[in-house]
C-alpha positions, -999 to 999 in steps of 0.1 A, spaced: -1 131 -91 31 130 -67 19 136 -29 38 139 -2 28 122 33 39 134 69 15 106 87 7 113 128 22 72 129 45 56 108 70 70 82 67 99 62 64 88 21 60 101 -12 31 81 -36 24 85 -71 -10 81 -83 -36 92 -111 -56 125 -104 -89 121 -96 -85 89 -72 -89 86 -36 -62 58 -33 -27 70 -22 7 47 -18 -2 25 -49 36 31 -58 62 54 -38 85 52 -16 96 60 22 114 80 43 140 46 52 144 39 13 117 8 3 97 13 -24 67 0 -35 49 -2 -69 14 -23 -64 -1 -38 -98 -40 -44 -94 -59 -63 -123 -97 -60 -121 -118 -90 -125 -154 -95 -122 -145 -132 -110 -139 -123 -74 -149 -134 -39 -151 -111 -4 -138 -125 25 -150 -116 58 -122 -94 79 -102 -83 52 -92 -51 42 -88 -39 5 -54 -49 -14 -47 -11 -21 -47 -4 12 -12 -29 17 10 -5 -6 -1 24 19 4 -1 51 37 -11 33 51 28 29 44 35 61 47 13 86 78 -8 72 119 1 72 128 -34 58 116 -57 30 121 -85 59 93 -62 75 76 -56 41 76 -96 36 59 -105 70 34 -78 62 25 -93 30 27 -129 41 -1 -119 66 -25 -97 46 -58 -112 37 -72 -93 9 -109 -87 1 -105 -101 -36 
């Protein structure tokens, strides 16, 4: 499913994704050119860590909020993930 993004904040982006999910920005790529394609491998071997947010919520983050990788990198460097 290809779906086009005009967010109130941020960039405007384009995100591929199965039908059927409620995750967008898992791969795409923004209105300044940086793309993103987000791997996720499940595992039942996983901890939660308190004030995290989920790691398919960065890809989104990522498309929208960044114009750089520079920008991309510092975003990554500080993201705690939930798993």
């Amino acid at each position: 499913m290809l779906a086009r993004h005009q967010p109130d904040k941020g960039l405007p982006y384009v995100s591929l994704g199965t039908a059927g999910t409620v995750v967008d920005g898992i791969t795409g790529i923004n209105a300044e050119g940086l793309s993103v394609a987000l791997h996720q491998h499940m595992s039942t071997d996983v901890g939660i860590l308190t004030g995290s947010r989920p790691i398919l919520d960065l890809a989104r983050q990522l498309l929208q909020h960044c114009r750089t990788l520079e920008e991309a990198a510092e975003t990554c460097a500080g993201w705690r993930t939930t798993s």
